[in-house]
C-alpha positions in Angstrom: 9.7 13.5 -9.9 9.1 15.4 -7.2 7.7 12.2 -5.0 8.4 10.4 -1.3 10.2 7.6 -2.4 9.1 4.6 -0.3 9.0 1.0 0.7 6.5 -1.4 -0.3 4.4 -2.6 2.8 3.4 -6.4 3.8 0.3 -7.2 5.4 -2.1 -5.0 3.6 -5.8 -5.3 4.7 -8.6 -3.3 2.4 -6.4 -2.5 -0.4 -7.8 -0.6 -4.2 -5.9 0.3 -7.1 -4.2 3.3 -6.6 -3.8 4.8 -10.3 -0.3 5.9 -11.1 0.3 9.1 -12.2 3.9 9.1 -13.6 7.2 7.1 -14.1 10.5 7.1 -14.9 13.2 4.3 -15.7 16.2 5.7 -13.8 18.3 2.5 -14.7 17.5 0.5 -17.6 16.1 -2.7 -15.6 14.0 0.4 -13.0 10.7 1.8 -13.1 10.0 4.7 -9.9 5.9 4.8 -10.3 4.7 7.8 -8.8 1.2 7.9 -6.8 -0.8 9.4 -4.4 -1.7 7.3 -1.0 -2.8 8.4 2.5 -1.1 9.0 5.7 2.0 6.6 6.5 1.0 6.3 9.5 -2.1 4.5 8.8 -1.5 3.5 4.6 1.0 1.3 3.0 1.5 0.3 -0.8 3.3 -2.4 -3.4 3.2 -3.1 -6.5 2.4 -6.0 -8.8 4.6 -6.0 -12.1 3.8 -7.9 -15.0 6.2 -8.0 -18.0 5.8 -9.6 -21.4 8.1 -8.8 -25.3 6.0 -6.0 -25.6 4.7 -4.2 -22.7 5.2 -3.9 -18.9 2.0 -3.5 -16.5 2.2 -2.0 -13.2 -0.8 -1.8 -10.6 0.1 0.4 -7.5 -1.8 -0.5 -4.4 -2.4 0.7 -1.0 -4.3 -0.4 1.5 -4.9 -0.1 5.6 -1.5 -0.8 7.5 -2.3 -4.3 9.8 -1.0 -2.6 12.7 -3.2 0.6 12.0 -7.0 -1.2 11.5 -8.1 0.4 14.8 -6.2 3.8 14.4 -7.8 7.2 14.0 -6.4 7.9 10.4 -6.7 11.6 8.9 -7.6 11.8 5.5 -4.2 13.5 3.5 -3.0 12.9 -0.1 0.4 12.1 0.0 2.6 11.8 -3.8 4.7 9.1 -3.5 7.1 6.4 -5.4 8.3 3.3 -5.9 10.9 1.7 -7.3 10.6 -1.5 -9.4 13.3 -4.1 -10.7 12.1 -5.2 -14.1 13.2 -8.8 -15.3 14.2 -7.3 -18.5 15.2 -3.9 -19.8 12.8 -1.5 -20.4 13.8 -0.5 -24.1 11.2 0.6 -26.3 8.5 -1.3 -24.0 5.3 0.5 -23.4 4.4 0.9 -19.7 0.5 0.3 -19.2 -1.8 0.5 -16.4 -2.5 -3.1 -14.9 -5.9 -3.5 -13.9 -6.7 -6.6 -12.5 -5.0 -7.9 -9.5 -5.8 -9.6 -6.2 -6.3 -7.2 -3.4 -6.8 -8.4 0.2 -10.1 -7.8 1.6 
């Protein structure tokens, strides 16, 4: 996976779905989701995990840093990851898109 493996960010503000492109379980309890988001500088992401017997869900977000609302932002398309601790071992679990979350405004 040839993306920027990054931190999630706190304090969001106009955050969408980002749809993930990729994964890989580099551990048996790790997901890395890869995605594209904008400019660091200006764009942050996280994810939300949800895990049942069966399947595990995974929404990747991004949004407008807080500190960056009034910043000129340049438009760029930027690959990157993150890794996720699952409660459980992967296994034979699928891993599914998860469509529904709560983004903040």
């Amino acid at each position: 996976m040839n993306a920027a493996l990054v931190q999630p960010t706190r304090n969001l503000v106009s955050e969408h779905l980002s749809s993930w492109v990729d994964y890989t379980s580099p551990a048996p309890t790790q997901l890395q989701v890869a995605f594209y988001t904008g400019n660091p500088a200006c764009y942050g992401v996280r994810a939300v995990v949800q895990e049942d017997a069966m399947e595990v869900r995974v929404a990747t977000v991004s949004g407008t840093r807080s500190d960056a609302v009034n910043s000129a932002c340049t438009q760029e398309a930027r690959l990157v990851s993150l890794l996720l601790e699952l409660e459980e071992p992967l296994g034979e679990r699928e891993v599914q898109p998860l469509t529904e979350v709560e983004l903040a405004p």
